[in-house]
GULUM-744432 format. One line per field, with one value per residue (C-alpha): residue number from 1; x, y, z. Coordinates in steps of 0.001 Angstrom, whole numbers, plus 524288, in hexadecimal, padded with zeros to 5 digits. Each point is the difference from the previous one (the first is absolute). Example, Ala and Ser with C-alpha at 12.3 -4.5 7.8 and 13.67 -1.06 7.14 Angstrom:
% GULUM-744432
num 1  2
X 8300C  8055A
Y 7EE6C  80D70
Z 81E78  7FD6C
This chain:
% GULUM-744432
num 1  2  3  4  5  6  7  8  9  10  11  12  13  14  15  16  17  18  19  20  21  22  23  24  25  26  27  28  29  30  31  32  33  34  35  36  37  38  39  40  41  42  43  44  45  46  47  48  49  50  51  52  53  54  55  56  57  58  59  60  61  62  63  64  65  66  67  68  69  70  71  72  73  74  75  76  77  78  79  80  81  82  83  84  85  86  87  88  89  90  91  92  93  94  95  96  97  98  99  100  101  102  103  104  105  106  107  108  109  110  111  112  113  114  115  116  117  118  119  120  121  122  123  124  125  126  127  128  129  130  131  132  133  134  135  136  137  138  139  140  141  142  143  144  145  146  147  148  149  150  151  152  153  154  155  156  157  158  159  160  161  162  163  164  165  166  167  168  169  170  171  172  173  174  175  176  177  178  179  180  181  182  183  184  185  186  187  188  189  190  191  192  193  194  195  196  197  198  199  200  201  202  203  204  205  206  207  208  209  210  211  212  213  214  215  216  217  218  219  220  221  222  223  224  225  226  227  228  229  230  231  232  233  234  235  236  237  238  239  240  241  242  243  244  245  246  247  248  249  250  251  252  253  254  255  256  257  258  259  260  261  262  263  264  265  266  267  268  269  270  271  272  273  274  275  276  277  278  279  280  281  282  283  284  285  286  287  288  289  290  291  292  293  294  295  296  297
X 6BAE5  7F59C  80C3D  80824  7F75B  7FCF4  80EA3  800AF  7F495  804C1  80DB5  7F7A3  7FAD3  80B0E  8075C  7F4C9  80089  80D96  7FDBF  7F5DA  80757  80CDC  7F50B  7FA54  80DB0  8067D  7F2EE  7FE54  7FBE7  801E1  80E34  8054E  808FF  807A2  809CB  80901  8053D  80E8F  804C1  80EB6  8058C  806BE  7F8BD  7F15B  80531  80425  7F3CE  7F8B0  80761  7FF65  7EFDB  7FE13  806E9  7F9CE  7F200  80387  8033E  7F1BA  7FC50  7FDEF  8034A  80813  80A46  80765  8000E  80B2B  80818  7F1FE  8083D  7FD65  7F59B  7F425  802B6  80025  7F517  7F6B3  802D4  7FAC4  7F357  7FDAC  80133  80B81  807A7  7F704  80D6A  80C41  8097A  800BF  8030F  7F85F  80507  80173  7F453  7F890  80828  7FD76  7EF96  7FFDD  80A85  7FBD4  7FE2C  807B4  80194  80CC2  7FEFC  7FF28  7F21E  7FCA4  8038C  7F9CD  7F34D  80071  80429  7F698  7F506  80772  7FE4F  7F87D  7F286  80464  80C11  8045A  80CA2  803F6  80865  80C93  80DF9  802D0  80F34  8013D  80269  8046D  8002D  80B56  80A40  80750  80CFF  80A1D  81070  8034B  80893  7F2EF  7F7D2  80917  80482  7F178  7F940  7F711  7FB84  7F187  7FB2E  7F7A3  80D44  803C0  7F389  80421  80B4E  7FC12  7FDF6  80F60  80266  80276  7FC1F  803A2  7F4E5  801C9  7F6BC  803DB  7FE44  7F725  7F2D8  7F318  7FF81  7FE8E  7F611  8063C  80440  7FE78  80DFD  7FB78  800B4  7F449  8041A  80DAE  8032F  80C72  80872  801A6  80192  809FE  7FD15  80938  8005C  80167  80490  80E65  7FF44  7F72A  80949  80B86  7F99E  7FC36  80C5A  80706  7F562  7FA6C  7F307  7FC44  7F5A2  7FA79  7F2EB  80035  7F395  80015  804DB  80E12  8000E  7FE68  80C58  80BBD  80ABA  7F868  7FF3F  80EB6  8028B  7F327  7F52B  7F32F  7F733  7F2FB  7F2C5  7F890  7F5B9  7FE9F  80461  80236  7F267  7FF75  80266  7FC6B  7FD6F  7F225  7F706  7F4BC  7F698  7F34C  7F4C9  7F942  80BAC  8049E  7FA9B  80260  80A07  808D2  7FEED  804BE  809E8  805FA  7FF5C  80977  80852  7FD91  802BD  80EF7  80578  8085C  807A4  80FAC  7F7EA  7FAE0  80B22  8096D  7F5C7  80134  80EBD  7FF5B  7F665  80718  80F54  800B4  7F626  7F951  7EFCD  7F6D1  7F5AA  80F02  801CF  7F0DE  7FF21  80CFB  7F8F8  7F2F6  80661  8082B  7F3E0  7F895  7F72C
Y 2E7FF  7FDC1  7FBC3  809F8  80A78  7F8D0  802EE  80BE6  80330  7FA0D  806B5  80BC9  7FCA3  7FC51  80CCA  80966  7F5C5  80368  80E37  7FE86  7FAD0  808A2  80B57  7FBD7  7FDB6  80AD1  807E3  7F74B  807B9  7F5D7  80345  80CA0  808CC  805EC  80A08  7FF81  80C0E  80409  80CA5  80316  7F730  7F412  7F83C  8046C  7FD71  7F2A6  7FD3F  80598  7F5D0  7F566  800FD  802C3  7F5FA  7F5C3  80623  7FC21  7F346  7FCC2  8044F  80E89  80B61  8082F  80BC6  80678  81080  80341  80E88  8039D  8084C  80041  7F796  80AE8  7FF8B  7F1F8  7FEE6  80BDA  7F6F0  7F39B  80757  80688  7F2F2  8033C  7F505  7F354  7FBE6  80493  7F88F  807D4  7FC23  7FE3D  809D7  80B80  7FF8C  7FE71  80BDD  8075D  7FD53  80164  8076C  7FC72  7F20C  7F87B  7F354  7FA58  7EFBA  7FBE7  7F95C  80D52  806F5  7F829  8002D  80F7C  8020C  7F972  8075F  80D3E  7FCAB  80937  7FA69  7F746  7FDD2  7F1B5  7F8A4  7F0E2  7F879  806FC  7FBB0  7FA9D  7FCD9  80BF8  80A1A  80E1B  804B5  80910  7FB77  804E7  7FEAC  80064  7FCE8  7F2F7  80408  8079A  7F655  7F5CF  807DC  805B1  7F394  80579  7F5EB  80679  80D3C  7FC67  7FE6E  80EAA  80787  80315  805B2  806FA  80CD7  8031D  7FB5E  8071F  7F6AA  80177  7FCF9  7FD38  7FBEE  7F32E  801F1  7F969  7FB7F  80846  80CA3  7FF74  80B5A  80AD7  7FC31  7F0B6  7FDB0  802E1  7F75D  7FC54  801DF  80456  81065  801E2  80C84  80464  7FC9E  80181  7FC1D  7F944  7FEF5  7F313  7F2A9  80100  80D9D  7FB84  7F341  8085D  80782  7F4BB  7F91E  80ED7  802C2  80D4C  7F8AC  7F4CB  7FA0D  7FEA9  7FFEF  7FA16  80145  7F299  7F42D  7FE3A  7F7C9  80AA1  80643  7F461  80363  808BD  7F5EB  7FD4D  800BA  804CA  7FA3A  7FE6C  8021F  7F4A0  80637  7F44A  809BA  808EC  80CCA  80484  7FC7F  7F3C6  804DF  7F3F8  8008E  7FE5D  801DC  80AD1  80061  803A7  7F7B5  7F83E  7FFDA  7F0F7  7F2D2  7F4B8  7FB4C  80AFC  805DF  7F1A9  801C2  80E89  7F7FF  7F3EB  80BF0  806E0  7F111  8001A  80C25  803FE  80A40  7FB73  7FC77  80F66  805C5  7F610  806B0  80E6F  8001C  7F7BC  80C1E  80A30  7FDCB  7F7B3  805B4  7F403  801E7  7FDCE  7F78E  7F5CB  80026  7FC67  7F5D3  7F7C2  80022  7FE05  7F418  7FB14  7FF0F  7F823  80DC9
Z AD575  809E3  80920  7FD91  80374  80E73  7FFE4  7FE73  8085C  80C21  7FD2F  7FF8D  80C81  80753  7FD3C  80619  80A11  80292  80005  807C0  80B8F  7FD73  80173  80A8B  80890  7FBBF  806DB  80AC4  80A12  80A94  7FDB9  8079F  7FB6F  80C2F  80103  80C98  802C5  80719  805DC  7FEAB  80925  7FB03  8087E  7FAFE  7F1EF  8042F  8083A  7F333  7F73C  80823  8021E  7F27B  7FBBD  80AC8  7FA8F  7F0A0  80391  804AE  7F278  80391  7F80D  806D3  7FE2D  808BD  7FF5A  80656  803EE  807AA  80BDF  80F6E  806E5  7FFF7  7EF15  7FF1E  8086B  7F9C4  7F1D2  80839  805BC  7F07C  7FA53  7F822  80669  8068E  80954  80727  80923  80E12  80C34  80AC5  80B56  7F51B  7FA8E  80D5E  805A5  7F3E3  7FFD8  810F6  80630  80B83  7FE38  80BD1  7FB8C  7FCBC  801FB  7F020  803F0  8063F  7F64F  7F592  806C4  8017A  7F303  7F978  8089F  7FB07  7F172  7F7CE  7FA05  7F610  801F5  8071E  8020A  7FF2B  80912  805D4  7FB9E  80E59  7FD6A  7F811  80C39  7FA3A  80EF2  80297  807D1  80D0D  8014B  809E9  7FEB8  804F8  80B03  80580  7FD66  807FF  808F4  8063C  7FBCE  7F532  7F62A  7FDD4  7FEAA  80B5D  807E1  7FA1C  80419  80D6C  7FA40  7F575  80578  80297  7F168  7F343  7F42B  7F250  7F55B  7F22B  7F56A  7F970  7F2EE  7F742  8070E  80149  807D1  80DC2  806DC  80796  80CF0  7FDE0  802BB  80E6E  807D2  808DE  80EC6  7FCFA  80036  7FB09  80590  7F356  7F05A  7F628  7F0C4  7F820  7EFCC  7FFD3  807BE  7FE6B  807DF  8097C  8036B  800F5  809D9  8086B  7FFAD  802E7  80B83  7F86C  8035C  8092C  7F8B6  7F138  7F86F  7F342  7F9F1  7F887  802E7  7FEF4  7F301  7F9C6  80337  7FE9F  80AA4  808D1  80C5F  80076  80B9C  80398  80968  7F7AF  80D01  7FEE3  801BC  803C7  80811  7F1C2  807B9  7F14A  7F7FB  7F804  7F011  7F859  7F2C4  7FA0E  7F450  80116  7F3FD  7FC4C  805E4  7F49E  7F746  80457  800B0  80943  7F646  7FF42  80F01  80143  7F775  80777  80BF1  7FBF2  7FCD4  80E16  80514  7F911  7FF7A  80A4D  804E8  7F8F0  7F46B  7FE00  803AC  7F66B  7F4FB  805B2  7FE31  7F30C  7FA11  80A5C  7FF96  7F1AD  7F67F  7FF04  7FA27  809AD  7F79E  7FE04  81003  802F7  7F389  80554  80E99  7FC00  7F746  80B31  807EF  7F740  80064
């Protein structure tokens, strides 16, 4: 009898034991709970995704509130707290805290952006191979014929040209005017709906050069027969991608963690999971889960 009831007591034991614990993980406050938020672009809902996801696997809480509109709504639910991170990119969201900020090198414009920040607000490293600059673009009998492999080689030019712009679709809005080109006044500009028209009016001569403002990844077929022009001297500001979050909210751990991703994603990679959401309906959370698994992330 006397052994029975040891029995029971230490079953007794063990099971508030038990609760005990489940209690005290399920409450741990050590553990954050983080919602990533994404504007209406594909690309900020992929961003979103592929953070959030990144986040959880360091044993983080997260969720990901999605549908929140332009920059100035996604970044008003950052400042109130409703959301604690958002992908951006570096030259937009410098342009759109300093208008008159000048700096367009990526190191530059890391540096400046990170001085622009609002109190409490900070960034981790830069996605260096993941370059969302837009692109110049000339035909390839121009570019061969007056020896024009760089936008640096078009500047003196520029002002007896009429360029076409288009807006790739898909990444994060681009400021007002950031298509300009640093150094390079075109005669005049003509919009286009989308990069079919605009390389129709290349190859026809309606225009003599092209902006498109994304990288051409984005947009499959666009550069036949088109001259990509190389921008080595960043006469159009460096876009990479990046993480900006509320200060306090990480540790070592996971900052570490958003900046293996910074360290592998690059620019094919993003725009292979724009067109996947974009052109075939795939989810978001699916695209970021099979890159974040094929980078051991």
């Amino acid at each position: 009898m006397v052994v029975a009831a040891s029995v029971r007591m230490m079953a007794r034991s063990l099971v508030i034991a038990a609760v005990t614990v489940a209690v005290s993980c399920g409450n741990d406050a050590s553990v954050p709970f983080i919602t990533v938020g994404a504007g209406d672009s594909v690309e900020s809902a992929v961003l979103a995704e592929i953070y959030a996801g990144a986040l959880a696997r360091t044993g983080a809480r997260t969720a990901v509130q999605s549908g929140l509109g332009g920059r100035s709504n996604y970044l008003a639910a950052l400042d109130a707290d409703r959301v604690q991170l958002v992908g951006e990119h570096t030259g937009a969201l410098l342009a759109y805290l300093d208008e008159h900020a000048a700096a367009r090198l990526p190191q530059k414009v890391e540096a400046a952006l990170s001085a622009a920040l609002p109190e409490g607000l900070v960034v981790s490293d830069i996605a260096d191979g993941a370059d969302l600059r837009p692109r110049v673009l000339l035909t390839e009998q121009m570019s061969t014929v007056d020896s024009v492999r760089s936008i640096g080689d078009l500047i003196p030019r520029c002002g007896v040209l009429t360029v076409g712009v288009v807006s790739a679709p898909g990444p994060l809005p681009l400021p007002a005017g950031s298509d300009q080109v640093t150094g390079c006044a075109f005669a005049s500009t003509v919009a286009f709906p989308d990069s079919a028209a605009l390389r129709k009016a290349l190859l026809d001569g309606q225009v003599q050069a092209g902006v498109l403002t994304g990288p051409p990844e984005l947009t499959p077929g666009v550069t036949d027969g088109i001259t990509v022009l190389t921008d080595d001297d960043y006469a159009v500001r460096a876009e990479n991608v990046l993480p900006l979050f509320r200060k306090g909210l990480l540790d070592q751990q996971r900052i570490k963690k958003l900046n293996y991703v910074a360290g592998e994603l690059r620019t094919d990679d993003l725009a292979v999971m724009i067109r996947r959401v974009r052109d075939e309906g795939a989810a978001p959370g699916e695209v970021a889960r099979t890159w974040l698994d094929a980078h051991a992330l």
